[in-house]
C-alpha positions in Angstrom: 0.0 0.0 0.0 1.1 3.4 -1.1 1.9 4.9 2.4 0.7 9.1 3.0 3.4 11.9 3.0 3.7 14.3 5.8 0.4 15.9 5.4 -1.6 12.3 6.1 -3.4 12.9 3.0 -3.3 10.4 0.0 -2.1 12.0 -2.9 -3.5 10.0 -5.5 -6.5 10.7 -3.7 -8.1 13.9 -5.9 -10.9 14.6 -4.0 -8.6 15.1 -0.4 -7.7 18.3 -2.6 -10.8 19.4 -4.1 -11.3 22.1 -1.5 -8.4 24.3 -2.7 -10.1 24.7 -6.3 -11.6 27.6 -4.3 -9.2 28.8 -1.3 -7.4 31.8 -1.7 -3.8 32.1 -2.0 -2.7 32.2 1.7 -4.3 29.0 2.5 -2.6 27.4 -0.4 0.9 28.8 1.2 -0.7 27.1 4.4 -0.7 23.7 3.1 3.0 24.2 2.5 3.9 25.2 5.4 1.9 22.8 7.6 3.6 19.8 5.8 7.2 21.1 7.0 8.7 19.0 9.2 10.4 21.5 10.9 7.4 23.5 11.0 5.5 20.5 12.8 8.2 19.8 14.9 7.8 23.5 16.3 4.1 23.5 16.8 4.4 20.4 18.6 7.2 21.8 20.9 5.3 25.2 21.5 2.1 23.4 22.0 0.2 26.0 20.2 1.3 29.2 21.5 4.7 31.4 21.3 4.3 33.9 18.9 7.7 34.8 19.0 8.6 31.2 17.8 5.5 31.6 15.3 7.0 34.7 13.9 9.9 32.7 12.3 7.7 30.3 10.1 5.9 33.8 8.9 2.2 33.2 11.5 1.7 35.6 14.3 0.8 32.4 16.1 1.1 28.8 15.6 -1.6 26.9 14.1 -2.0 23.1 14.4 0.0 21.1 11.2 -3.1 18.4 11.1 -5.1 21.4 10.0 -5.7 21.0 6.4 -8.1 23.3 4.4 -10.8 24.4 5.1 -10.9 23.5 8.6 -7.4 25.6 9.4 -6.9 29.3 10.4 -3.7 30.8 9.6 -2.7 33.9 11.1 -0.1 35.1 8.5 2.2 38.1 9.8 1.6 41.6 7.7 5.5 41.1 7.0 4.5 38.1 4.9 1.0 38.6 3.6 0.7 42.2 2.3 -3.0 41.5 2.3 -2.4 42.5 5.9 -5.2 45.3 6.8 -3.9 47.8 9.5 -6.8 49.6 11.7 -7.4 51.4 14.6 -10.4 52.7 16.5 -11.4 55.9 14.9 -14.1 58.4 16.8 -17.6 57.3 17.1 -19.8 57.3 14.2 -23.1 56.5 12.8 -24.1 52.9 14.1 -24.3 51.7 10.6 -20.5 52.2 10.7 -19.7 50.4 13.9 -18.0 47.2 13.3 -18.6 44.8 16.1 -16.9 41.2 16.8 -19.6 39.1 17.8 -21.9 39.4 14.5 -19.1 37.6 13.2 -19.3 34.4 15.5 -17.6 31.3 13.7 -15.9 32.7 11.0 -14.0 35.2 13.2 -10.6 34.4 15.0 -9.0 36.5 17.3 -5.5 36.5 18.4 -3.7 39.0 20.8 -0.2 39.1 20.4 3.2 40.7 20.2 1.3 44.5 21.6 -1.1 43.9 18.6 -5.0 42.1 18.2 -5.0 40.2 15.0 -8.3 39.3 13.5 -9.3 36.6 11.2 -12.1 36.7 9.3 -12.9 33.4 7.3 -15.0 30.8 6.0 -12.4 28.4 5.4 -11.9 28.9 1.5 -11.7 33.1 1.4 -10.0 35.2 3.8 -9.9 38.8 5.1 -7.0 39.4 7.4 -6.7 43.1 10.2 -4.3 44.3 12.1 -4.9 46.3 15.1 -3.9 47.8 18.4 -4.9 46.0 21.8 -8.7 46.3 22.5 -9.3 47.4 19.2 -11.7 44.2 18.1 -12.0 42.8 21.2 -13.4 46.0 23.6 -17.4 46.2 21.8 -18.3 47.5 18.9 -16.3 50.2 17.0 -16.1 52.4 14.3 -12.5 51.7 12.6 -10.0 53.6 10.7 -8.6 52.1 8.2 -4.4 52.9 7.4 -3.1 53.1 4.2 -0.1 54.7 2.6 2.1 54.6 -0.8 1.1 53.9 -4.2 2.1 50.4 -5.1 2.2 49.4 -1.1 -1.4 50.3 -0.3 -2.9 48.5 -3.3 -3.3 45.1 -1.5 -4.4 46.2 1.8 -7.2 48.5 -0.2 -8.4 45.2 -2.1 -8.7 44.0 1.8 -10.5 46.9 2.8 -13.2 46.3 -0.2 -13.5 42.7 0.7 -13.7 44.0 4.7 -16.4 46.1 3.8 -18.6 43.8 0.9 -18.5 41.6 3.9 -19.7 44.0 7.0 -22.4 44.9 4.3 -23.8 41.4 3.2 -22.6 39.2 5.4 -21.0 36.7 2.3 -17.8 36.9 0.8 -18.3 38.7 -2.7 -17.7 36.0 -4.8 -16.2 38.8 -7.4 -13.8 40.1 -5.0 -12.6 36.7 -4.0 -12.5 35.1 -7.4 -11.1 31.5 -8.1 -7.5 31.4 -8.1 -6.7 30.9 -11.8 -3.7 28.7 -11.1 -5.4 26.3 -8.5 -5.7 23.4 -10.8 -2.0 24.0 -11.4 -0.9 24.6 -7.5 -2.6 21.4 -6.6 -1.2 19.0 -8.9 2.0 20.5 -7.8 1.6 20.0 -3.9 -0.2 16.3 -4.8 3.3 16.0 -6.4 5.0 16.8 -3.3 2.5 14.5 -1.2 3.4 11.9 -3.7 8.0 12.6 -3.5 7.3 12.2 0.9 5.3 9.1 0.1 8.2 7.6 -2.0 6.8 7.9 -5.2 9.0 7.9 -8.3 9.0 10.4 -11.0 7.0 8.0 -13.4 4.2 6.8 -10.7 3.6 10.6 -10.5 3.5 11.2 -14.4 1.2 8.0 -14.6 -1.4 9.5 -11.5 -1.6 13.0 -12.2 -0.8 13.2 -15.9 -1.3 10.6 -18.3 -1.9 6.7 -17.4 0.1 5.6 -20.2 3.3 7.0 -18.2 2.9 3.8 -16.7 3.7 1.8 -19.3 7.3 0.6 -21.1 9.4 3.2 -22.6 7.0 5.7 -21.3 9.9 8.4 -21.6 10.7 7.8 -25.3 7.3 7.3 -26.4 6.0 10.2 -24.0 8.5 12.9 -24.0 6.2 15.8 -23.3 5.0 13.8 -19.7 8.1 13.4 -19.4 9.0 17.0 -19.7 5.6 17.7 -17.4 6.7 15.1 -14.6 9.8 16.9 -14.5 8.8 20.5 -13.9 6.1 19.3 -11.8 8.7 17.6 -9.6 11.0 20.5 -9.8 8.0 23.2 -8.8 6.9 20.5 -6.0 10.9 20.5 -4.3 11.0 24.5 -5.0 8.0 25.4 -3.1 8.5 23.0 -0.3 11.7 25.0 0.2 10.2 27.8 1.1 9.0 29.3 -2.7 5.5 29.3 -1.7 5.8 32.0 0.2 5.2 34.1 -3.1 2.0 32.9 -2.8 1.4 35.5 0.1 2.4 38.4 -2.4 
């Protein structure tokens, strides 16, 4: 029997993947990082906590490796994930401008950390990430203020703030501000790849699974060469992200 990788999830296995046709970026770069074994080792050790130790693997506090998507809630620093809203509590305001916590109930997370509150705001698949001083989500409602600055810099904190905002209105996540990631299909063959490299699996036995089935056969390389040519880059982008390269996915 084809034994797992360090995620515990079969990679020839499609439908163990299906969820990330439509998570958003960050949660792919969280099913890298949660099959590090040095990451694991380190979540284990802290137990969950120690944002100091959590600020080194790019999370403002640990979250559990068995986590896969869409059950896991990464807390991604803003000196990784750009998408990183900063707020603070501005003066009162009409009460149709007043955020307040607790009409969020189970798709907010809360963390208080490192002289900062760090808020969460997800339904597993889409994600809208603040920033903010102590008390500033946690102390009732509030109207926020909302920090940007630059030209290039505050362009991804902005598309934040319109996804913050279609979602205090509605209640959903716009399903046009949070659009399919066009290259989904692509990252998850690449991260079954890796499954399938920690499960042992040769560079043919992943051309046959996730490419063609006749890349199991004879003299699949000379009769196949453009499989051949796919296993390999697939193989190569698998061992590239698992070094730490899909941390461009946070960009």
């Amino acid at each position: 029997m084809q034994r797992d990788g360090a995620s515990g999830t079969d990679w020839r296995d499609a439908a163990s993947y299906a969820a990330l046709s439509e998570a958003d970026r960050s949660l792919f770069a969280w099913e890298w990082l949660r099959r590090s074994p040095r990451y694991a080792a380190a979540a284990r050790g802290m137990d969950g906590g120690g944002a100091d130790a959590a600020a080194k693997f790019g999370l403002v506090r640990f979250e559990a490796p068995q986590l896969a998507v869409p059950h896991a809630r990464p807390l991604w620093s803003a000196q990784v994930h750009p998408h990183v809203l900063p707020v603070e509590r501005g003066p009162a305001g009409r009460p149709e401008d007043s955020f307040d916590l607790a009409d969020f109930g189970a798709i907010a997370t809360l963390f208080a950390g490192g002289g900062a509150e760090h808020l969460l705001l997800s339904d597993g698949l889409r994600t809208v990430r603040l920033d903010g001083a102590p008390g500033t989500f946690s102390h009732g409602p509030v109207c926020l203020a909302y920090r940007l600055h630059g030209a290039g810099a505050a362009e991804r904190p902005l598309l934040t703030l319109r996804r913050f905002l279609s979602l205090c209105r509605s209640g959903r996540f716009s399903s046009s501000l949070h659009p399919r990631e066009a290259r989904a299909r692509r990252w998850i063959l690449v991260l079954r790849a890796a499954d399938a490299l920690a499960a042992g699996a040769g560079q043919r036995e992943i051309a046959s699974e996730l490419l063609s089935r006749t890349a199991g056969e004879p003299q699949w390389r000379s009769r196949e060469p453009s499989v051949r040519s796919q296993a390999q880059r697939l193989v190569a982008s698998a061992r590239s992200f698992a070094r730490g390269g899909y941390r461009s996915l946070l960009g």
